[in-house]
N, C-alpha and C positions, 0 to 999 in steps of 0.2 A: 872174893871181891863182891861188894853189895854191888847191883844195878837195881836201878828204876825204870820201868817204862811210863814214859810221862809225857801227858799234854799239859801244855803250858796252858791253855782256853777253860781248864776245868779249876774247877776251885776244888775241889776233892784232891784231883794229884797235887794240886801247888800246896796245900796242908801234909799230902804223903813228904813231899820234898823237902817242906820246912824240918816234920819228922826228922829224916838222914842228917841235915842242915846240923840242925841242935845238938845229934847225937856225937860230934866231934868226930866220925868214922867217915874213911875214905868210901867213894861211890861214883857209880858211874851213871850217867842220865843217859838215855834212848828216849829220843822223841820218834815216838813209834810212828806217828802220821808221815814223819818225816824218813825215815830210817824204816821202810816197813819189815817187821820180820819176815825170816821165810818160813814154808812150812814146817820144817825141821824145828827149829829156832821155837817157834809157836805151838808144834806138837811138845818140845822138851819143855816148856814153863805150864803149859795145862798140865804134865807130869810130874814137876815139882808142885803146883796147886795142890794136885791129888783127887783134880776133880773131873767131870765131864766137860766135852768142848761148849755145850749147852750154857755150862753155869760160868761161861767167862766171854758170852753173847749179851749184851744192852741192848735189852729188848726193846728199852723204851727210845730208839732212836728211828726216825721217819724210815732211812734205810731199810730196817729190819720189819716194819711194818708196812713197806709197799712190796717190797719184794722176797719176804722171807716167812715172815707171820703165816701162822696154818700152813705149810710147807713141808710135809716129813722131810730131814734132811740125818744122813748118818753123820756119824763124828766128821767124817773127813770132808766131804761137803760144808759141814760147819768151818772146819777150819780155812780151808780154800774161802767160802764165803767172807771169814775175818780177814784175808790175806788179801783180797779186793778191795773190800771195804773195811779199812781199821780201824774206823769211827766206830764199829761196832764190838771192837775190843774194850774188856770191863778193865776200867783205870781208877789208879794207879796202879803197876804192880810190882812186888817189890822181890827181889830174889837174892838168896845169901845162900851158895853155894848150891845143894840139893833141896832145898826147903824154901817156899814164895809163900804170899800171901796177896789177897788184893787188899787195899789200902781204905776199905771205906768199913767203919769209920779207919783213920789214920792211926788210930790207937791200935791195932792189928799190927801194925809196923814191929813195935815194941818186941814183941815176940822171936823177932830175925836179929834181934840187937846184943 
């Protein structure tokens, strides 16, 4: 089963979504703001990523710059930190069994399809 983790507010997920939309294939939406993962949930999709918990942190949100910016934090910090504040979670993201991608550009999608 495809999911999506998605904010509705972002013009980046609402283009990942249209992606799925188009594709004719069943999916399932998680509004993450809404639906927060847990750690578990959020330690398994950085390991389908394939990437560090660093490179699925938006830097450029005020959050991460009042309280997090210059901060050595390890992975798990990082993640706890996303699980707090999930406006901090990089969106859209999109997961087709063991293999995700983040969705910017939305062309990325393609690749899970």
């Amino acid at each position: 089963m495809i999911k999506i983790y998605h904010n509705s507010r972002c013009s980046k997920s609402r283009e990942g979504l249209k992606v799925l939309e188009n594709s004719g294939k069943t999916f399932e939406v998680v509004n993450y703001l809404e639906e927060i993962p847990t750690k578990e949930e959020l330690r398994n999709v950085i390991s389908c990523l394939d990437i560090k918990p660093i490179n699925l942190v938006r830097k450029s949100e005020a959050i991460w710059k009042e309280k997090f910016k210059n901060v050595p934090l390890s992975d798990e910090e990082l993640i706890t930190a996303m699980i707090e504040y999930p406006k901090l979670i990089e969106r859209p993201i999109v997961i087709n069994g063991n293999r995700a991608v983040i969705g910017r550009p939305a062309s990325n999608i393609d690749v899970l399809l």
